[in-house]
N, C-alpha and C positions, 0 to 999 in steps of 0.2 A: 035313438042312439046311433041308429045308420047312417043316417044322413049329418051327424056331427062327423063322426069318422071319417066320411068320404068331403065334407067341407073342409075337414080340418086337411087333409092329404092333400086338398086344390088350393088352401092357402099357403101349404108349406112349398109346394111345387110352384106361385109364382114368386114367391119371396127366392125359392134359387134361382130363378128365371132369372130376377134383378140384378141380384149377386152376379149369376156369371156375366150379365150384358156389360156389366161395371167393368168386371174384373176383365171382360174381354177387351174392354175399349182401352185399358190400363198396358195392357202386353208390351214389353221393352220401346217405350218411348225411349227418344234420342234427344239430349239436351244441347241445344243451340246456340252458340255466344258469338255475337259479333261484336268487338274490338271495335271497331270506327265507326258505328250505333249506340253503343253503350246500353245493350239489353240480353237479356237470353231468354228463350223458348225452350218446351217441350214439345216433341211430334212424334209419329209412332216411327218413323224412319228418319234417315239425314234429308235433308231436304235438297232440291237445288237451287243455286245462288247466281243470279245474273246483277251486275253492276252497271249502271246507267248514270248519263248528266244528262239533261236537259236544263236548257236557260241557264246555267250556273248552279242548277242543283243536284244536286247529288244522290241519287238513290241506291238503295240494297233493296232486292225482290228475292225473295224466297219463299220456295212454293213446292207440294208436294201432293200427291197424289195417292190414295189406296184405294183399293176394290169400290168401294162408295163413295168416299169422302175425298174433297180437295180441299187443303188448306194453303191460305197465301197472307204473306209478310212484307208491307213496305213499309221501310224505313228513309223518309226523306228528309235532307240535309241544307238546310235552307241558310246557313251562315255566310255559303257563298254567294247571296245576296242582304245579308242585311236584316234576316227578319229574327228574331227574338222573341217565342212566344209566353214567354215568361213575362214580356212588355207589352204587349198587343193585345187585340181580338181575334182569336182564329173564328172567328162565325163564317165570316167570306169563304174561307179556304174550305171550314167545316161543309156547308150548301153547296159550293163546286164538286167537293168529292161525294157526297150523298149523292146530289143529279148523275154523277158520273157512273156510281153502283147502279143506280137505277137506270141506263141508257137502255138496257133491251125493250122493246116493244111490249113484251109481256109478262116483266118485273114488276111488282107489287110489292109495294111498304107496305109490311102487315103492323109496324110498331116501331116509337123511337121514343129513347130517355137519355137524361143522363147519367152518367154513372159516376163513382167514388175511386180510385185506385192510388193507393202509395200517396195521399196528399195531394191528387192530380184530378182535376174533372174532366170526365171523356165523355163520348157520345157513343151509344150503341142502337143501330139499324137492325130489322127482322125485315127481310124482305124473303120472295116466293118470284122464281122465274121459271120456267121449262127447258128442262133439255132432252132433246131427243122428244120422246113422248110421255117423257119423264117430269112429277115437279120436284122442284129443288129447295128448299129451306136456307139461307144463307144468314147467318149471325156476324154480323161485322162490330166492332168495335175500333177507334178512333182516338190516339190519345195526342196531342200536344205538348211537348216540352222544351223548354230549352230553344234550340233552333230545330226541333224536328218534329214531324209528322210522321205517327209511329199508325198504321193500317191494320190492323190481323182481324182474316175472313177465316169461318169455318162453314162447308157448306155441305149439304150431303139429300137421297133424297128425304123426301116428307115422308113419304110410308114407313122409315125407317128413324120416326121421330127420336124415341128412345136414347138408341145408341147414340141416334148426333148430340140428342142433350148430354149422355153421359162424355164422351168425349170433348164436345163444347167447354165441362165444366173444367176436366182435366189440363184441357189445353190452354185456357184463359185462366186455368189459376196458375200454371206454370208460369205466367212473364214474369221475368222479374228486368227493372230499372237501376245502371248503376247511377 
């Protein structure tokens, strides 16, 4: 009978544990709409915004930082050249930007699929890189529409699996496409 009571008080204790990791990862996120993107985010802060051309394309970077975790948003604008990917193949574009996450030395794809979203197939990345003396767990996802290439990374360390997945899940279910 002891040792039900004191099992039963260690399951009730990581069941809050869960709850509050959730509930912590959930704290006054900040909703994010860009106007000449046509999408919005949630994040636990306002993020900051740099605007960039390259080649005729046009991007939106937004990217934010907290105590563990960085999240980054690119939004790339490909009309000013021509490409359509509502009419095409983005594989090409998709393998340049995966090799591209991957360029650190000691980056590691741990996983790749594709994914479902809003009537859109995307591609989602698990890779593992070091920082500092740190590893780091990175969830990328990849979506195609329209004429753009929509990026969102969430990264944070590995020892601190949990939380990244609980906030991962918060933050990628927030997008929404107009």
């Amino acid at each position: 009978m002891k040792f039900r009571i004191i099992g039963f008080k260690l399951l009730t204790i990581a069941i809050l544990i869960n709850i509050c990791s959730l509930a912590h990862a959930q704290v006054e996120w900040v909703k994010t709409h860009s106007e000449k993107s046509k999408f919005s985010f949630d994040l636990p802060d306002t993020p900051n915004l740099r605007n960039e051309e390259l080649n005729g394309i046009k991007i939106e970077v937004f990217s934010h930082r907290d105590a563990a975790h960085v999240y980054g948003i690119v939004a790339s604008d490909f009309s000013g050249v021509g490409v359509d990917f509502n009419h095409s193949d983005p594989t090409d574009y998709y393998q340049q930007m995966k090799e591209g996450s991957l360029v650190s030395s000691d980056a590691l794809l741990i996983s790749e699929q594709g994914i479902a979203y809003q009537k859109m197939i995307g591609k989602e990345i698990v890779y593992t890189m070091l920082v500092g003396k740190h590893e780091f767990t990175y969830y990328k996802r990849f979506f195609f529409r329209d004429h753009f290439i929509y990026q969102f990374t969430i990264g944070g360390p590995s020892r601190m699996k949990q939380v990244l997945l609980d906030k991962k899940m918060i933050f990628f279910n927030s997008i929404q496409f107009e």
